[in-house]
N, C-alpha and C positions, 0 to 999 in steps of 0.2 A: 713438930711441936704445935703447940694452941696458936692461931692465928688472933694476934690482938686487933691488929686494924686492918680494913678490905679499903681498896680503892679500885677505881676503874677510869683508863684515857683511851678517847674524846670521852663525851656524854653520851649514854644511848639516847637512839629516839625516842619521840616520844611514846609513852605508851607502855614503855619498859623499864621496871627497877630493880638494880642490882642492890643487893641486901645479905652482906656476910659472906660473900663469893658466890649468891646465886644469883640469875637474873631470871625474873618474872612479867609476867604483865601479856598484853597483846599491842603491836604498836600501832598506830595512829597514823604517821608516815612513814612513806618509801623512802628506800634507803638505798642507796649504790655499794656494790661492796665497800666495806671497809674496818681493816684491821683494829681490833680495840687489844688493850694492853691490862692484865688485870695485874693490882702488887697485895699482897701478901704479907704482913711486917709483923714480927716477935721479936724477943730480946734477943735472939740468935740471928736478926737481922731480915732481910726483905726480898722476897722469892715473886719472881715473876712468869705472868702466864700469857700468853698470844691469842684471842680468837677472831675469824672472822663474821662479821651479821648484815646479811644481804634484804632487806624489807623492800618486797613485789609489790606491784599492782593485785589486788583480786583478780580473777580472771571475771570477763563480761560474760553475765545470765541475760542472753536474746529472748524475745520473741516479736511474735509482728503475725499478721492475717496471712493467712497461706495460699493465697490465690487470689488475684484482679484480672478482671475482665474492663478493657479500656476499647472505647469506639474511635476510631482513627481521626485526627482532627479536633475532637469533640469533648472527650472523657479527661479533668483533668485529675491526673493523678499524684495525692495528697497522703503519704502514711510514713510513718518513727515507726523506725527498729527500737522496741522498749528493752531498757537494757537495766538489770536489777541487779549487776555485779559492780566489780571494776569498773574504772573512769576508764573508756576505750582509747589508747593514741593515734590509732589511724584507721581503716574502714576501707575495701573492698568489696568487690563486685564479680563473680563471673557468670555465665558468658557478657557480652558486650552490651550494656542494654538497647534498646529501638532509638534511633533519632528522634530527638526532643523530651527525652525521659533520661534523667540524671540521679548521684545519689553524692550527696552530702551530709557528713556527719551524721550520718544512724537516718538521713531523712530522705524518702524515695520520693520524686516530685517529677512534674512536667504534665505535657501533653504529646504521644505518639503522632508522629507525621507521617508513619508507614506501618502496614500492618504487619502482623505477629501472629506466627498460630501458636499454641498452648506452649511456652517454652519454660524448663526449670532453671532459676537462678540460686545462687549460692552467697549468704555476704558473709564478709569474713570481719570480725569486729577483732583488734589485734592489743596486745601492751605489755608490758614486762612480765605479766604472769602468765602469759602463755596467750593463744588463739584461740576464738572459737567460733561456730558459724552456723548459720540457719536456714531454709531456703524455701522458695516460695515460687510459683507459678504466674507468669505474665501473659496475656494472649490479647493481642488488638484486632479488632476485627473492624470492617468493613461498615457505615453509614450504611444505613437504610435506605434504597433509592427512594426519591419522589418520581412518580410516573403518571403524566395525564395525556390528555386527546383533548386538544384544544375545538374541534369540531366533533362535539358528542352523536351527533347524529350525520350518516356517511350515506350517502344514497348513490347507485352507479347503474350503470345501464347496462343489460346484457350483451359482450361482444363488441362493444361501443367505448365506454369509460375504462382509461388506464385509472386504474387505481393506486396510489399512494398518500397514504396513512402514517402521518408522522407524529411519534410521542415527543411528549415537552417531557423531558429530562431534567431533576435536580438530586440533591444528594450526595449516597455512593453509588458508584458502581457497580450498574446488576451481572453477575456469574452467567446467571440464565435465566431464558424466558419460555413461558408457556401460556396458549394461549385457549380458551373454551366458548362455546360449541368450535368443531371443523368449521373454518373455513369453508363456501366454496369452492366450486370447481375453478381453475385460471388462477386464485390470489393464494399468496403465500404471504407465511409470516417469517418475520428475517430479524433476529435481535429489536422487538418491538415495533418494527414496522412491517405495513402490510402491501403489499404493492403486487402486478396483476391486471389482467383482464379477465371478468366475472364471464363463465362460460354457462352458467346457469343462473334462473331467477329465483331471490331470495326474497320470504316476505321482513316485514321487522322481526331483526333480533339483533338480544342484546346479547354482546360479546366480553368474556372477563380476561385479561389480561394481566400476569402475574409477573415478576421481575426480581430474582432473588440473589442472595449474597450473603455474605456471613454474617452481617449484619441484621441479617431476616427478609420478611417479606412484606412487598410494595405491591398493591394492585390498583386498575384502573378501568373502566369501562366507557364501551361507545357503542350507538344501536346502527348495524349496517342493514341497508336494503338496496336488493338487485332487481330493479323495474326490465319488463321486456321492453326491448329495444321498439318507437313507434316508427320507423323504418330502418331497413339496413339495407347494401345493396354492395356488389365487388365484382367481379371476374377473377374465374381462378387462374386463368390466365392471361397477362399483358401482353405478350408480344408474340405473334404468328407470321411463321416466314412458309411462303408458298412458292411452290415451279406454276406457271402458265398452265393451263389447265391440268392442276391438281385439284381436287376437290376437297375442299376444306372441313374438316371436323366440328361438326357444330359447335361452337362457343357458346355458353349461354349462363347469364349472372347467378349467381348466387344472391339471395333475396329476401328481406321479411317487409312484409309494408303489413301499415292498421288494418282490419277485416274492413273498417268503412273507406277505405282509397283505393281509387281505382288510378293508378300511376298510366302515365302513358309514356314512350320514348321516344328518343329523337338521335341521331346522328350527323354529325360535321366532319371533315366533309364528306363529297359521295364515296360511294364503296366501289375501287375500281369493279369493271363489267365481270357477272356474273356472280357478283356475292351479290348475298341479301340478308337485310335488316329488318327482322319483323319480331315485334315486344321485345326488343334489348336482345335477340339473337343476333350472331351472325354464320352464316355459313351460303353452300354454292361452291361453285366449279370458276375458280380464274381463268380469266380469259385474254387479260391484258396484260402486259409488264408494268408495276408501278412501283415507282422509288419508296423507301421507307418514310410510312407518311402516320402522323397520333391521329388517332383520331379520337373526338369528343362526345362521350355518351350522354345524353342527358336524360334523368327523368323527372317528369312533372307529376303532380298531385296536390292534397290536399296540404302537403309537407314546404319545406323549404327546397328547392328543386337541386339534385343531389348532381354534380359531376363525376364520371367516370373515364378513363383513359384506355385506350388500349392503340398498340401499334399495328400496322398489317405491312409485310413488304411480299410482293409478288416479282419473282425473276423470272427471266429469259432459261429456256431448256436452251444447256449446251449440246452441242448434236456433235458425237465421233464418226468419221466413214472407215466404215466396215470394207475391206474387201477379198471376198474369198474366192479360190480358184482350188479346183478339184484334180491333183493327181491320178488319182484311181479312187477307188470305189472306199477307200478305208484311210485315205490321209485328205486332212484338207486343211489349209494356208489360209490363214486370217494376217492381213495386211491392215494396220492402223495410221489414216495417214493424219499424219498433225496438220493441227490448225495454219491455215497459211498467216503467216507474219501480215500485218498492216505495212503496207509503202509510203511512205510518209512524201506528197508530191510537191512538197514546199520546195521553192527555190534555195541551192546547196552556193554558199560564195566561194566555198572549197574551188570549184568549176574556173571562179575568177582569178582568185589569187595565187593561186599556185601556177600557171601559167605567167600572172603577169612579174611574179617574183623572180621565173628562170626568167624573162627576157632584160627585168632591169640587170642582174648579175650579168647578165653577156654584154651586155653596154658597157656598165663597169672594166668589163677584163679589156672591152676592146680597149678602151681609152685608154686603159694601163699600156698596153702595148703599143697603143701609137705612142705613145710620152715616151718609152722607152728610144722605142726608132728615132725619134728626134733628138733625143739626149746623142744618141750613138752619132747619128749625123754629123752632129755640131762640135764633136770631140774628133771625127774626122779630118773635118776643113781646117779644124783648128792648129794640128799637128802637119798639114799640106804646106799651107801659111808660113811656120817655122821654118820649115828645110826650101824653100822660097827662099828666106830669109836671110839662112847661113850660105847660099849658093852665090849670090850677090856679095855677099861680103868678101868669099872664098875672089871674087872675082879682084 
């Protein structure tokens, strides 16, 4: 039949009106399920219907810049996930983000303390009308080093001057270094430092120095110059060991002095017999035994007067005796006879004591033995005595 009167329990949300058993509208607010009861009433009485009406969240409409590049330390990072749906209820993240970079509420913020190479994130914006998500590109890189040379101009001496070359460091940390024109000969370059002995003369130049990292590039400059050495002087060898007349291998320095010096040498002390010292040479035929002895080279000139070292030690020839005696005509006996032993003619106490030690022990034993026989004696007389005694009485 005609439905005269429509009702509806609870109330709908807002948003929504039932009108003659229809409901219309769009609502306003969310709504947890819940059962509504629609009645129906005519003169033949009042019919009832059941429905249930669930009002969602929108789902959330993301967006946000698709890619940050942050400098480790430095970059702080400031951006909202814009969101033109749904109120979001909660909010994720994957993978993890870098330490010191968070994200709250739709808002990505911090400062990286470690860096990141180019990595994809994902955020998840969530709510009753379902999930959705957007994702975007993070990468922290590496400060730009600071790099100087606190001594811009480097000057070294050929052969002479150790070199090291140290950079003042701030920043990031450089990856790697490279450094232009070559080096000289003797110095290398070693993660911004130059260190070495310059093996060749260099006039001025300047030198560029580069120091890179994800962060980009740092460079630095310094002008080196390798002056020739105004003397130098060595022996290529220090220490010469000789037999008694061996005749010794010329020795003789190795040397730069200025074109205007005229060096003169000297040695301390003398050169045992048959060696000779003439301009910083030595050599000659030993002739004497001499213990291992430094001896002081000195040379003089226009310069600051240069000391030099060398040792010399001259030994005794050991001599084997040979002695051969002739079988026949095709064998023959070599006899080698060793060194005769030193006899050491010190007085031996051995000689003393041991003698006088057996004669105290024979003293000893005698006096044992007399003690005894007296003992024995006097145990004698003693038992004589008694049967004296009882023979008397017997009487």
């Amino acid at each position: 039949g005609t439905v005269e009167t429509w009702s509806i329990t609870p109330a709908l949300p807002d948003g929504l009106v039932f009108d003659n058993g229809s409901i219309t509208g769009v609502p306003l607010v969310n709504s947890t399920n819940i059962t509504y009861t629609v009645s129906a009433t005519n003169t033949g009485g009042t019919a009832f219907s059941f429905l249930n009406i669930t009002v969602v969240e929108p789902i959330a409409v993301l967006s946000l810049n698709h890619s940050f590049v942050l400098t480790r330390g430095e970059t702080y990072l400031n951006a909202t996930v814009n969101n033109t749906g749904g109120q979001v209820a909660s909010w994720s993240i994957e993978p993890t983000l870098p330490a010191g970079v968070d994200l709250w509420n739709g808002l990505l913020y911090g400062t990286s303390t470690v860096n990141l190479t180019q990595t994809t994130f994902t955020v998840w914006a969530n709510n009753s009308g379902g999930s959705t998500n957007l994702t975007f590109t993070l990468e922290v890189i590496e400060p730009v080093a600071v790099v100087d040379y606190a001594d811009g101009d480097v000057v070294l001496v050929n052969g002479v001057s150790r070199g090291l070359i140290v950079p003042v460091l701030a920043g990031g940390v450089p990856e790697n270094w490279s450094i232009e024109p070559a080096l000289p000969s003797g110095l290398s370059f070693v993660n911004g430092y130059i260190v070495g002995v310059a093996t060749m003369n260099l006039t001025a130049t300047t030198y560029t120095v580069w120091a890179n990292n994800s962060g980009g590039v740092a460079l630095a400059t310094f002008n080196l110059t390798v002056n020739q050495p105004t003397f130098y002087a060595r022996y290529p060898v220090t220490r010469v060991v000789l037999d008694v007349n061996e005749t010794m291998p010329t020795l003789s320095p190795i040397y730069y002095f200025g074109d205007n010096q005229n060096p003169t040498w000297a040695i301390a002390p003398d050169l045992p017999e048959g060696l000779v010292f003439e301009n910083g040479k030595v050599s000659g035929t030993a002739l004497e035994v001499s213990n291992e002895t430094n001896y002081t080279i000195t040379v003089f000139g226009e310069m600051v007067p240069v000391e030099l070292y060398v040792i010399i030690e001259v030994r005794e020839v050991v001599v084997n005796i040979t002695v051969e005696s002739v079988r026949n005509s095709t064998q023959i006996e070599r006899f080698i006879l060793p060194e005769l032993e030193e006899v050491d003619d010190s007085f031996d106490m051995y000689w003393i004591c041991f003698p006088l030690l057996l004669f105290i022990v024979f003293l000893v034993v005698a006096a044992i033995n007399n003690f005894l026989a007296l003992t024995s004696k006097e145990e004698d007389e003693d038992e004589n005595d008694d049967s004296d005694d009882e023979a008397v009485d017997g009487d």
